[in-house]
C-alpha positions in Angstrom: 0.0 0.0 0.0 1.3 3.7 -0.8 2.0 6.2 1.6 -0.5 8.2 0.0 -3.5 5.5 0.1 -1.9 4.6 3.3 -2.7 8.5 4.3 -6.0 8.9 2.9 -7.1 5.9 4.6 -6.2 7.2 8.1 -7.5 10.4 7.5 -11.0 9.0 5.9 -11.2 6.6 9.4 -10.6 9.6 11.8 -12.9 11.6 10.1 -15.3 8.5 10.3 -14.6 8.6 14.1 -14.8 12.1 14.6 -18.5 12.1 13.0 -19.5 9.4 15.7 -18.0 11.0 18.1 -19.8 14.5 17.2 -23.0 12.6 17.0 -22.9 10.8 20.5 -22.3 14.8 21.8 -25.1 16.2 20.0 -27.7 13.3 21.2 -26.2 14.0 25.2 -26.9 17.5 24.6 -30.4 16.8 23.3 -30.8 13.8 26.0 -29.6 17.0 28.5 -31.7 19.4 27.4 -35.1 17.2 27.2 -34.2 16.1 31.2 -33.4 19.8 31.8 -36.7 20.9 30.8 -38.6 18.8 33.0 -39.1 20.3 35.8 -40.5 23.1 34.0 -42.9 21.0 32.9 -44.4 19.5 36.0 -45.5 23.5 36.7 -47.7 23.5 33.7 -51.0 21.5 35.5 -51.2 23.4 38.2 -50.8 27.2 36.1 -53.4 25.7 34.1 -56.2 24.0 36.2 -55.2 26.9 39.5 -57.9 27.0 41.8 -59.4 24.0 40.6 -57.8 21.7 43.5 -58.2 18.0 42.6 -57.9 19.4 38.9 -54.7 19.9 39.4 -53.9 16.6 40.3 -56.0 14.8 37.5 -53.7 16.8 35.3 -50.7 15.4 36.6 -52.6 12.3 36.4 -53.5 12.4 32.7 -49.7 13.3 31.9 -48.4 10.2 34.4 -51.6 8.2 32.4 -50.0 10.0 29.1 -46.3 9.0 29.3 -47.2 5.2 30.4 -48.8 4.9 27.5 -46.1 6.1 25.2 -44.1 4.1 26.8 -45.7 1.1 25.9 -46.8 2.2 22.4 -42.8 3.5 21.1 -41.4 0.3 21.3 -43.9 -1.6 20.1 -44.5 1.1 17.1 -40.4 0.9 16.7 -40.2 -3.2 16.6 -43.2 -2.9 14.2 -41.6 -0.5 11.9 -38.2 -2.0 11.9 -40.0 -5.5 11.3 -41.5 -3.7 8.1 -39.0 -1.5 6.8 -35.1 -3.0 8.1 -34.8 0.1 9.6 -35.4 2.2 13.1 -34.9 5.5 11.0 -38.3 6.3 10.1 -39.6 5.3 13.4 -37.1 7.8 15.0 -38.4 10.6 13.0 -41.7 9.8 13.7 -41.0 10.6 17.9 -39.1 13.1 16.4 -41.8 15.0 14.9 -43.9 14.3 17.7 -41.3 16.0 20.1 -41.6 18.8 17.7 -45.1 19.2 17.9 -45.4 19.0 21.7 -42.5 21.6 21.8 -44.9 23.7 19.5 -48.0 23.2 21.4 -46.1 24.6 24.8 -44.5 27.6 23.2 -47.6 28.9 21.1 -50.7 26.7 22.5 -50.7 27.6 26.1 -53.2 30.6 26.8 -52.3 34.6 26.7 -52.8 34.5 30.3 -49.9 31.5 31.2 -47.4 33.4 28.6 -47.6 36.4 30.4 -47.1 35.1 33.9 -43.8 33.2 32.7 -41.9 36.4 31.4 -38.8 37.7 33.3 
């Protein structure tokens, strides 16, 4: 093998390294970010059913009811897609876009009143 193939090989390899490395930071930043953001969360229910008492906790019972069931429904809906395609990809973008839309819904579906209390 040439020096020069020899070269272009290691450089090709590192660069291949280098993008798996890049990749494993960006998903711990996005793993860090979602966990950051949950304690945040937990203060929506009882902003949005105040005064209402047990409301409050039936909210932070439908989300508790909420999550358990995607918890049961992604792996199943990822095993099923995998099974159908050979791949996990579209299944991933699928949550993905999900994510998306529940970011959405928080920053522009909460009422006037709610955005206006959170400013600083």
């Amino acid at each position: 093998m040439s020096s020069q193939k020899w070269r272009i090989s290691v450089v090709s390899m590192s660069a291949r390294e280098a993008a798996k490395e890049a990749d494993i930071n960006v998903i711990g930043l996005l793993g860090a970010g979602i966990i950051a953001s949950i304690p945040s969360f937990w203060t929506l229910p009882p902003k949005l059913l105040a005064g209402a008492g047990a409301g409050a906790a039936g909210g932070i019972a439908v989300i508790n009811t909420l999550g358990q069931f995607g918890g049961i429904v992604s792996p199943v809906m990822v095993g099923r897609v995998k099974d159908l395609t050979g791949s996990t990809t579209p299944a991933l973008y699928v949550i993905g876009v999900a994510a998306l839309i529940a970011a959405a819904l928080l920053l522009w579906g909460l009422p006037q009143k709610l955005r206006t209390l959170d400013k600083f």
